[in-house]
N, CA and C atoms as an extended XYZ file, in Angstrom:
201
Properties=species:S:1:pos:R:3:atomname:S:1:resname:S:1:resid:I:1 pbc="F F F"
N       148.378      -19.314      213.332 N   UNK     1
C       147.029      -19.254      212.829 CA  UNK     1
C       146.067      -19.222      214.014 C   UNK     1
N       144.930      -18.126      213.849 N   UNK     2
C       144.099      -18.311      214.903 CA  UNK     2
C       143.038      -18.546      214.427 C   UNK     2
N       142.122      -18.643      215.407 N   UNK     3
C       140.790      -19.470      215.377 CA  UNK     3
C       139.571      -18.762      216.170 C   UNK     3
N       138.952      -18.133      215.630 N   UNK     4
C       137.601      -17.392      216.316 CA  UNK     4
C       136.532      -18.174      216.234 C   UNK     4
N       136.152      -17.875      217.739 N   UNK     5
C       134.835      -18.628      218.198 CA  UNK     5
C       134.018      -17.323      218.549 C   UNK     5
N       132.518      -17.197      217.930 N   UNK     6
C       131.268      -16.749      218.655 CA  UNK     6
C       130.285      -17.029      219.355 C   UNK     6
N       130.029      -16.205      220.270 N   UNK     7
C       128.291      -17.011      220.596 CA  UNK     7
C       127.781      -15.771      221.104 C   UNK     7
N       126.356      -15.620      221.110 N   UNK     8
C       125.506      -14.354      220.826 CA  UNK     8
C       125.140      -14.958      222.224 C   UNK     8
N       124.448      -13.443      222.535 N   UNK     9
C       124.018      -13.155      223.705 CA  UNK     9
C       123.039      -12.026      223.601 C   UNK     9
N       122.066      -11.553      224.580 N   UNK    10
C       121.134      -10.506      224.815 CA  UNK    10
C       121.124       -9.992      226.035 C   UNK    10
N       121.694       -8.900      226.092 N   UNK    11
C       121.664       -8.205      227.339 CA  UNK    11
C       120.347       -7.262      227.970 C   UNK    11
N       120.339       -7.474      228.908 N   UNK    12
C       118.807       -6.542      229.105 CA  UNK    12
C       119.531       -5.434      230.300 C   UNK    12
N       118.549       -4.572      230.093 N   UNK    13
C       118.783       -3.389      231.060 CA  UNK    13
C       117.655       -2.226      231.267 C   UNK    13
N       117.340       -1.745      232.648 N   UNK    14
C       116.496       -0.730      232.627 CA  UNK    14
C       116.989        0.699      232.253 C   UNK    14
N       117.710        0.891      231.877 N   UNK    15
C       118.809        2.215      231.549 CA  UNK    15
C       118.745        2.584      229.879 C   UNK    15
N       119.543        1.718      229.341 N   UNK    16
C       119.760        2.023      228.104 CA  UNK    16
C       120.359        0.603      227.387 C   UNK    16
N       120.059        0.895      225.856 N   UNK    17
C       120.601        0.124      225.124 CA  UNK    17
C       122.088       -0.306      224.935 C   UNK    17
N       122.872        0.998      225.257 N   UNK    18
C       124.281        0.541      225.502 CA  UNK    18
C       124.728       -0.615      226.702 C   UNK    18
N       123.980       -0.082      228.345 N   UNK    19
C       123.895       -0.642      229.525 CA  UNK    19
C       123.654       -1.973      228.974 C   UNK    19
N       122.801       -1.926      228.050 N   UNK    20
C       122.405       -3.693      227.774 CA  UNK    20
C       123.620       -4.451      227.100 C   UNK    20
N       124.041       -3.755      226.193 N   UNK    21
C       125.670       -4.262      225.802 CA  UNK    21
C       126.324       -4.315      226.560 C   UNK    21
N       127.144       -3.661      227.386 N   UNK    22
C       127.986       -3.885      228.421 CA  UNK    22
C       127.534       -5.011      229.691 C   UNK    22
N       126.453       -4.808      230.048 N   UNK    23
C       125.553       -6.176      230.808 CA  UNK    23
C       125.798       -7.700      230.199 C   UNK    23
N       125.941       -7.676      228.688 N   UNK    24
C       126.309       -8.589      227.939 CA  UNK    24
C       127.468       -9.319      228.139 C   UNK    24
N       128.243       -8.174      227.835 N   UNK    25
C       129.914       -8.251      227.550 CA  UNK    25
C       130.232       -8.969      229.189 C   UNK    25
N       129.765       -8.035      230.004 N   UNK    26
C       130.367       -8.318      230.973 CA  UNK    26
C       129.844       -9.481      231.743 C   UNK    26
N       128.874      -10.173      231.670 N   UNK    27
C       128.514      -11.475      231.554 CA  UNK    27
C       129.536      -12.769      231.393 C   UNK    27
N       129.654      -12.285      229.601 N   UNK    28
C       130.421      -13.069      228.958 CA  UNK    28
C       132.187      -13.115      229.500 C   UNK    28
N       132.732      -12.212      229.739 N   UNK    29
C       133.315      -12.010      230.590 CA  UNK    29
C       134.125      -12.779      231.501 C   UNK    29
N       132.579      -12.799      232.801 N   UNK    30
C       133.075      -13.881      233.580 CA  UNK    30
C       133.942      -15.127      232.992 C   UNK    30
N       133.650      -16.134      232.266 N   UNK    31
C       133.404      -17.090      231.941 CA  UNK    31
C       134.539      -17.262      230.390 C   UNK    31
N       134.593      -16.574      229.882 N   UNK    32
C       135.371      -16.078      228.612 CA  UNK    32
C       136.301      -15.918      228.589 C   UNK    32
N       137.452      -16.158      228.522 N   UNK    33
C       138.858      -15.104      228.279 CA  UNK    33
C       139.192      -15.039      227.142 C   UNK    33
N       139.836      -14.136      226.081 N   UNK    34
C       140.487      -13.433      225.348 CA  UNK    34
C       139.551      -13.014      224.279 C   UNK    34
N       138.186      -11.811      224.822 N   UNK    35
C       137.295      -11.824      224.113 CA  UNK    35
C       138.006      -10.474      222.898 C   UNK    35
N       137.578      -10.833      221.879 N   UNK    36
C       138.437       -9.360      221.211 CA  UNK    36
C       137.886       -9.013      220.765 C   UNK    36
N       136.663       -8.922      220.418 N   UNK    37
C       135.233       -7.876      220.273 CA  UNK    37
C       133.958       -8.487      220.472 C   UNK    37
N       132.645       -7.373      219.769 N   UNK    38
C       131.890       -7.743      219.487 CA  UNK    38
C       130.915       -7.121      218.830 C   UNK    38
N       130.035       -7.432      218.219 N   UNK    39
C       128.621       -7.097      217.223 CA  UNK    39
C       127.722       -6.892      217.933 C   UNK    39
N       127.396       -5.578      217.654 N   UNK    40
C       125.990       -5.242      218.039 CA  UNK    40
C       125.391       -5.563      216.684 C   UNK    40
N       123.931       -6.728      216.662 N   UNK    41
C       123.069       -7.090      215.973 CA  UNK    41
C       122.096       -6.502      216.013 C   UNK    41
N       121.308       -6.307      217.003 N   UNK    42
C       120.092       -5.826      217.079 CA  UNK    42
C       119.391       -5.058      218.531 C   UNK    42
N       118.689       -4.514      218.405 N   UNK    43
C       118.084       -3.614      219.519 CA  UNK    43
C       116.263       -3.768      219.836 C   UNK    43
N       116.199       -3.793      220.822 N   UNK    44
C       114.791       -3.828      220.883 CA  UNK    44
C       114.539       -3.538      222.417 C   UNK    44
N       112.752       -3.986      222.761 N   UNK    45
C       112.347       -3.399      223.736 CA  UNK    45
C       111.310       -4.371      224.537 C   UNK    45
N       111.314       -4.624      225.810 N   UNK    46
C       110.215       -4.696      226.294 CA  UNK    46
C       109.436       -3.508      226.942 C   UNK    46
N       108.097       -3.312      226.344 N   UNK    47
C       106.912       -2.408      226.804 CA  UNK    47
C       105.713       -2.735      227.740 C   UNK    47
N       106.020       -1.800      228.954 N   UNK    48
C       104.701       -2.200      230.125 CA  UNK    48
C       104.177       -0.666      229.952 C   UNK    48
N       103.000       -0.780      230.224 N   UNK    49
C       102.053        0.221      230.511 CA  UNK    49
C       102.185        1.494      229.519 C   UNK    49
N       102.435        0.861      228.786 N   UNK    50
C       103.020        1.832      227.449 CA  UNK    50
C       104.151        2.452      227.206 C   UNK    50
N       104.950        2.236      228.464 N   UNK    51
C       106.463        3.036      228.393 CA  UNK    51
C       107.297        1.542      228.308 C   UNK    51
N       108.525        1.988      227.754 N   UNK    52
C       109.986        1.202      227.612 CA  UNK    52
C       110.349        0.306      229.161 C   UNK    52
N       109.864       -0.433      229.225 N   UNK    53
C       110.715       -1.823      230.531 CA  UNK    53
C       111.531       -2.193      230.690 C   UNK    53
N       112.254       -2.642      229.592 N   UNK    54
C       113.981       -2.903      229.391 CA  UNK    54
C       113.935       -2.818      228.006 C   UNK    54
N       115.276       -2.749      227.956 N   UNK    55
C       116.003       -1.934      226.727 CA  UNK    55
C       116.452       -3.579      226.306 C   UNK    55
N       116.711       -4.428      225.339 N   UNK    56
C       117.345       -5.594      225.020 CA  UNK    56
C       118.275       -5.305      223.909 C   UNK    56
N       119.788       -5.316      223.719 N   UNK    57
C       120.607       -5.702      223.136 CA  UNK    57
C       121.290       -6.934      222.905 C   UNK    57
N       120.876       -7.525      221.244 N   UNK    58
C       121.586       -8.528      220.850 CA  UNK    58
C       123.436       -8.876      220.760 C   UNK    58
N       124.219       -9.628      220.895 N   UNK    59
C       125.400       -9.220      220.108 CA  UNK    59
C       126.011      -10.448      220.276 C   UNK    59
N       126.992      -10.213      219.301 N   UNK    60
C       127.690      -11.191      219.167 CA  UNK    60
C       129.301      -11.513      219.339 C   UNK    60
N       129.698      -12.360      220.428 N   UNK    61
C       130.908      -11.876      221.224 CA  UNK    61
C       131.918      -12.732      220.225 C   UNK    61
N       133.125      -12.217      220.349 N   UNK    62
C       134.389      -12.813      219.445 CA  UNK    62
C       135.067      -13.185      220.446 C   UNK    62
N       135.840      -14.254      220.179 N   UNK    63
C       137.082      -14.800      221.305 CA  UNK    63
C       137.752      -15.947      220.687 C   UNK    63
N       139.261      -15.441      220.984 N   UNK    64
C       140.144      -16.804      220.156 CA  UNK    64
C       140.218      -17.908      220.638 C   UNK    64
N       140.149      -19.016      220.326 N   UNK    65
C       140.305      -20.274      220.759 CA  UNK    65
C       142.050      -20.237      221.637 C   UNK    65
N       141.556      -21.003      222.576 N   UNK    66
C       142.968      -21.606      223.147 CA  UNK    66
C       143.849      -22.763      223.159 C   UNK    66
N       145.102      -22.614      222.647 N   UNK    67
C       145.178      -24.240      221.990 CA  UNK    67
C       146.054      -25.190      223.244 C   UNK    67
């Protein structure tokens, strides 16, 4: 029997919304082992001077507990 643990995160990036997921992931990453997916929740933006600043992706990382 396994056991999934989440915890959300927001990745930022000047590139793109994907870049911000992977910025995420790979974050989580460090620190994480046996991540086996994750949720993209939500997307959004910070805006300067009227153009796009960073791109922000929500998500939500999966990983099995270790017993």
């Amino acid at each position: 029997m396994a056991v999934i643990k989440t915890i959300d995160l927001v990745g930022v990036s000047a590139k793109s919304w994907k870049d911000a997921a992977e910025q995420a992931l790979a974050e989580a990453s460090r620190t994480i082992r046996g991540i086996t997916g994750m949720d993209v929740l939500d997307t959004s933006c910070n805006v300067a001077d009227g153009k796009i600043a960073e791109y922000l992706t929500h998500v939500r990382i999966k990983f099995r507990i270790e017993r």
